[in-house]
C-alpha positions in Angstrom: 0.0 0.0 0.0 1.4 3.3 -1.1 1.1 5.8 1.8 1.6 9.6 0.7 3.5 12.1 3.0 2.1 14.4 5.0 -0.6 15.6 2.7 -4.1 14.3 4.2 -6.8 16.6 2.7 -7.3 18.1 -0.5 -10.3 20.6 -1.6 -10.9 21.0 -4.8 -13.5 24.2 -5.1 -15.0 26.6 -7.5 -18.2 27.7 -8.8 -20.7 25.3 -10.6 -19.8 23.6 -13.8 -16.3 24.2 -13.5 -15.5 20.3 -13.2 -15.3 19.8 -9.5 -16.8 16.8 -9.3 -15.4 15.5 -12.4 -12.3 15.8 -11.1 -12.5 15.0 -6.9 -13.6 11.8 -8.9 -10.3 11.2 -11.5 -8.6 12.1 -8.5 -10.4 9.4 -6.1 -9.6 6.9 -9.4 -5.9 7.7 -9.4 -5.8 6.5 -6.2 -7.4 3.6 -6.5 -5.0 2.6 -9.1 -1.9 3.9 -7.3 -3.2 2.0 -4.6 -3.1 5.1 -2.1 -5.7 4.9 0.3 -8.5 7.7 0.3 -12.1 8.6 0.6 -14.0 10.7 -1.6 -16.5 13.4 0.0 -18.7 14.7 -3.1 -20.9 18.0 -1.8 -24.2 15.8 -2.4 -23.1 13.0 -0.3 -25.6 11.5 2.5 -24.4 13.1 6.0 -21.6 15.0 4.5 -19.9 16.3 7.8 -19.8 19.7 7.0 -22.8 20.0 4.5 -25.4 18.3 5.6 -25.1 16.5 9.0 -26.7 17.5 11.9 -29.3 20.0 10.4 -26.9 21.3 7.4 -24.0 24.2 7.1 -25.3 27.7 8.2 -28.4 26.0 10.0 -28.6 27.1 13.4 -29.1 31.0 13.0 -31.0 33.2 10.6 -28.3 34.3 7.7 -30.1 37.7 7.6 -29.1 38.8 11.1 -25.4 39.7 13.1 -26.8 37.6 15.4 -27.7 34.5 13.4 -24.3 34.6 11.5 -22.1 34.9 14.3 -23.7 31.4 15.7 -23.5 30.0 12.0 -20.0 31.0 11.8 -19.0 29.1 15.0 -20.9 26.1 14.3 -19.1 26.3 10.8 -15.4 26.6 12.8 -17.1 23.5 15.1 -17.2 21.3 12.2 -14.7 22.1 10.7 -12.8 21.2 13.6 -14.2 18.2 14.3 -13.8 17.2 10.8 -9.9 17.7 11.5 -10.0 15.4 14.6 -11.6 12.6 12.4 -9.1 12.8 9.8 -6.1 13.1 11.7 -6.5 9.6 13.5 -7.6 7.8 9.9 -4.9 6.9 7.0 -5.0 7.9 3.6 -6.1 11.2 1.5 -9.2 13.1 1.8 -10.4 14.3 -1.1 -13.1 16.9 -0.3 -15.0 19.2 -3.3 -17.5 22.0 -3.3 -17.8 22.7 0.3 -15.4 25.8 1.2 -16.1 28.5 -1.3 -19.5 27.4 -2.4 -20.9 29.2 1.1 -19.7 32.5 -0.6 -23.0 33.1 -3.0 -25.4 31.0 -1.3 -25.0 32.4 2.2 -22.1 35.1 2.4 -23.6 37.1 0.2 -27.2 36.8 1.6 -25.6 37.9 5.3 -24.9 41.5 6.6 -21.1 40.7 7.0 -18.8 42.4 5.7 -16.4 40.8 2.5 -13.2 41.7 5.2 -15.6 39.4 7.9 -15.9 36.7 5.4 -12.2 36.9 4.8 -11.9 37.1 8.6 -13.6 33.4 8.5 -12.1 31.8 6.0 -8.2 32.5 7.5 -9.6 31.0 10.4 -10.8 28.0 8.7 -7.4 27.6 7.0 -5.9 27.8 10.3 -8.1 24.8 11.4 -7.1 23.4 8.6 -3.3 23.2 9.3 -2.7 19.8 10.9 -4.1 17.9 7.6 -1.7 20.2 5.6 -4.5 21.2 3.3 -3.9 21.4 -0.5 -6.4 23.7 -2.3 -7.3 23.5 -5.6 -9.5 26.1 -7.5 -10.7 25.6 -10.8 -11.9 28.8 -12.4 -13.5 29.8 -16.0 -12.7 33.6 -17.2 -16.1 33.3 -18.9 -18.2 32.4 -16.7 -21.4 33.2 -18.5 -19.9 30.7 -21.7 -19.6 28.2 -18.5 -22.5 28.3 -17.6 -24.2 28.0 -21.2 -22.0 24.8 -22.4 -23.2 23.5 -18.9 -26.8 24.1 -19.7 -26.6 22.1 -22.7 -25.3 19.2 -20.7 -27.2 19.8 -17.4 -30.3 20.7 -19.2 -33.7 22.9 -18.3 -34.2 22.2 -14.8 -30.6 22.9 -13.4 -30.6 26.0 -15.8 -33.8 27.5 -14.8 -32.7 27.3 -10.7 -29.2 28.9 -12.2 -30.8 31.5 -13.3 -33.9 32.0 -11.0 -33.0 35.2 -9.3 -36.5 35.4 -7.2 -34.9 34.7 -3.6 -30.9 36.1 -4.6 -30.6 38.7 -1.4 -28.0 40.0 -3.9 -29.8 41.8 -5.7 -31.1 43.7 -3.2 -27.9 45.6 -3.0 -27.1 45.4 -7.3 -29.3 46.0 -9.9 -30.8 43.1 -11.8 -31.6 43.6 -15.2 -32.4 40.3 -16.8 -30.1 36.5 -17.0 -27.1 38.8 -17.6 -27.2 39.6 -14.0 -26.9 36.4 -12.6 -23.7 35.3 -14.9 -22.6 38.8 -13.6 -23.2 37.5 -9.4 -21.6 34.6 -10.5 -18.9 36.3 -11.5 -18.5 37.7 -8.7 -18.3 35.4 -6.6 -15.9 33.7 -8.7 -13.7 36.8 -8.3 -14.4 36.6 -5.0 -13.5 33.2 -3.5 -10.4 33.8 -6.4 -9.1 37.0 -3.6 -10.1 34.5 -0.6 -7.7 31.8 -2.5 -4.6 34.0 -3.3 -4.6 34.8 0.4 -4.5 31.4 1.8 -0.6 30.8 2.2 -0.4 27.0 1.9 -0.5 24.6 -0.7 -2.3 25.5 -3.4 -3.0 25.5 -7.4 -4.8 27.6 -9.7 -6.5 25.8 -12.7 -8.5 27.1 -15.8 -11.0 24.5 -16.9 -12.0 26.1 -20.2 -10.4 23.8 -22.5 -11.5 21.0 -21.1 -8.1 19.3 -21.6 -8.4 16.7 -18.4 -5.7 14.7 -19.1 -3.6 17.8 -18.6 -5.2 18.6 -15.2 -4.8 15.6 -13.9 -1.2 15.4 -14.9 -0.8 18.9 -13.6 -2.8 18.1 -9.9 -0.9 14.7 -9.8 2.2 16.5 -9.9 0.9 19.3 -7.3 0.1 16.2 -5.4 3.6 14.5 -6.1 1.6 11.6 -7.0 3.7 9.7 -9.9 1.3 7.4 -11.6 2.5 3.7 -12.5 -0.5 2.8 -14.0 -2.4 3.6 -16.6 -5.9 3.8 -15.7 -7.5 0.5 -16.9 -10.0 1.1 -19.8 -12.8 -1.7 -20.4 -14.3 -2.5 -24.2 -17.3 -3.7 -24.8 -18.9 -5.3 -28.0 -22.5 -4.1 -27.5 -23.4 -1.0 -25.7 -26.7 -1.4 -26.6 -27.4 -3.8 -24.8 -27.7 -1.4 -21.8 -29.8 1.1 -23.4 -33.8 1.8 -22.6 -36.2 3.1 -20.3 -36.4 1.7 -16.9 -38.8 2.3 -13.9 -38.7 2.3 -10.1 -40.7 2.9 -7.7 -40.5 5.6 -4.5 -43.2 6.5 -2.1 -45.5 4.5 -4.4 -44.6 7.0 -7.9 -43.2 5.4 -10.3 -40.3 7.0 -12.3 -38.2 6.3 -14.8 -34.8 7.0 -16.0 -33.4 6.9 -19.4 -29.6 5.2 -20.6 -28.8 5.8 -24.4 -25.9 5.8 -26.7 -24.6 8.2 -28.5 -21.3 8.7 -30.3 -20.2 5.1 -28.6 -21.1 6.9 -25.4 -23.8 5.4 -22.8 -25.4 8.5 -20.6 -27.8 8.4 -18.5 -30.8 10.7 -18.4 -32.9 12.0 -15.1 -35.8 14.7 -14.9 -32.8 16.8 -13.3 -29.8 15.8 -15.7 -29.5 15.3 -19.3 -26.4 13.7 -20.1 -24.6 12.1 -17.3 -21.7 9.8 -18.9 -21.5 6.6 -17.8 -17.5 4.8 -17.4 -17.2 1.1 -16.9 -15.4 0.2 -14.3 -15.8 -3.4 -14.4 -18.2 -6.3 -16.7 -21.5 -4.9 -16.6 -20.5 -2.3 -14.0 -20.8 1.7 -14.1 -19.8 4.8 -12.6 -21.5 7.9 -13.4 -19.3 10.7 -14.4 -19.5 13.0 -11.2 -21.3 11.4 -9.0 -20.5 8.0 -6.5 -23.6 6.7 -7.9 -22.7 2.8 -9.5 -25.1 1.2 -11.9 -24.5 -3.1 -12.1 -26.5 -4.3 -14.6 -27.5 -8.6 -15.0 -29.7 -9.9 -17.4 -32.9 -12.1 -17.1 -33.7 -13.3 -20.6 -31.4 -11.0 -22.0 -33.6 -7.9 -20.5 -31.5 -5.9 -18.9 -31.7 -4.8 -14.6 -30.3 -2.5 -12.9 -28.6 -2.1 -9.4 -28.1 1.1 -8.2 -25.7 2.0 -5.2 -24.1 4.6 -3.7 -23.3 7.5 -1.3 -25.7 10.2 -2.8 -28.6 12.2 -1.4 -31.2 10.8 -4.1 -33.9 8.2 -4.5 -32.6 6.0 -6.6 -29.8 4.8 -4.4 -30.6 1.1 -3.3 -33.7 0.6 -6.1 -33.6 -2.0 -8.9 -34.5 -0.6 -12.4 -36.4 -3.0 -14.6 -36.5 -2.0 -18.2 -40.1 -1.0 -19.8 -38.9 0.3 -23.5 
């Protein structure tokens, strides 16, 4: 087992569509096949310790009071801390994405405080931080309203209406809205912002621009950052048939029935929800999936030659745990 130095978290962060996810998970993969020990904390995770356990982040006062953020922001330093003490007495890397700047927009920016406050807070996280020597990674777009738009097309209508749905944004209570435009505009700054919060944090870190979508070069570049020398190449699994997975199946929650699609495109299998359009799916093993950006698994077996599937994983959705019998 290959043990890596003193490195024992790394955050990947950034603003949404930027490849977080995408790349928390290469990362958690590179492991695997370097045979370093880890665990992989995606943002949507069941009882993700600083998201969503124990009544979720920013939970125990209102965000729109003094008051109600000064008890936020020491619950905030009380998980983070106890996240610390977990991590210190376990092996292995921590690879933790979409939980340190994403607070910025969503709650930072609907609170009184001040942006030297909120830079106030987040030295203090770093310094919690410390022990797990921390490496920070923030991927960034200089166009973020392009960003946002090539995500659209990939994400689809549901994720880009609640993009731009600017109904409950405190922001613009204090800056003009004047249409979509606006909201690539808060987006930017926020970007720009958590960018500031970055270049101050004085430990290990790395700036990457995500535009090009060159992955392979990221991951060469954050393997490096990471010193982690790969000896492997990652293995890659052919199949004859892809259709052979495709359809329409159905499952059943709360007595609804719902139904998710997988099709093939451009030798590609993705899989298709109400709120995603095109999710690709990897194989990982004979008849086994990962879905690109999410620990959610799809293991498929046969019954005369129709397909099933088994979902599993560590996700906050409904699907996790059902069987998925095909119907077209």
């Amino acid at each position: 087992m290959i043990k890596m130095s003193k490195v024992k978290l790394v955050i990947i962060s950034g603003m949404s569509g930027v490849g977080k996810s995408s790349t928390a998970q290469k990362l958690a993969a590179l492991c695997k096949s370097e045979q370093i020990n880890h665990t992989w904390y995606h943002e949507e995770m069941d009882n993700h310790p600083i998201r969503w356990a124990d009544g979720g982040e920013f939970s125990v006062g209102p965000i729109e009071t003094r008051e109600g953020m000064a008890r936020n922001l020491e619950d905030m330093y009380q998980r983070w801390e106890k996240l610390v003490n977990q991590m210190k007495k376990q092996d292995g890397l921590h690879i933790m994405e979409g939980c340190l700047f994403q607070a910025i927009i969503r709650y930072f920016f609907h609170s009184p405080l001040t942006r030297g406050e909120v830079m106030d807070y987040y030295h203090k996280v770093f310094e919690i931080l410390e022990p797990l020597s921390p490496h920070i990674i923030f991927l960034y777009r200089p166009n973020v309203e392009e960003s946002f738009k090539k995500a659209f097309k990939i994400r689809g209508e549901r994720w880009k209406n609640i993009i731009l749905d600017s109904e409950d944004e405190y922001y613009f209570k204090s800056h003009e809205y004047k249409g979509e435009e606006s909201v690539y505009l808060m987006e930017a700054d926020y970007q720009n912002f958590a960018g500031e919060i970055f270049d101050s944090y004085k430990g290990h870190k790395l700036k990457v621009d995500t535009s090009g979508e060159k992955w392979k070069l990221y991951m060469d570049t954050i393997s490096h950052f990471l010193d982690i020398k790969p000896k492997k190449k990652l293995q890659h699994i052919s199949v004859k048939s892809l259709s052979q997975y495709c359809g329409t199946f159905e499952f059943t929650v709360d007595n609804q029935k719902q139904t998710i699609q997988v099709i093939q495109e451009n030798n590609q299998l993705y899989a298709r929800f109400s709120w995603f359009k095109y999710v690709e799916m990897h194989m990982i093993d004979e008849h086994y999936f990962e879905l690109l950006s999410f620990p959610i698994y799809f293991r498929y077996s046969f019954k005369n030659e129709e397909p099933i599937i088994d979902v599993s994983g560590n996700y906050g959705w409904n699907i996790i745990g059902q069987t998925l019998y095909k119907i077209s």
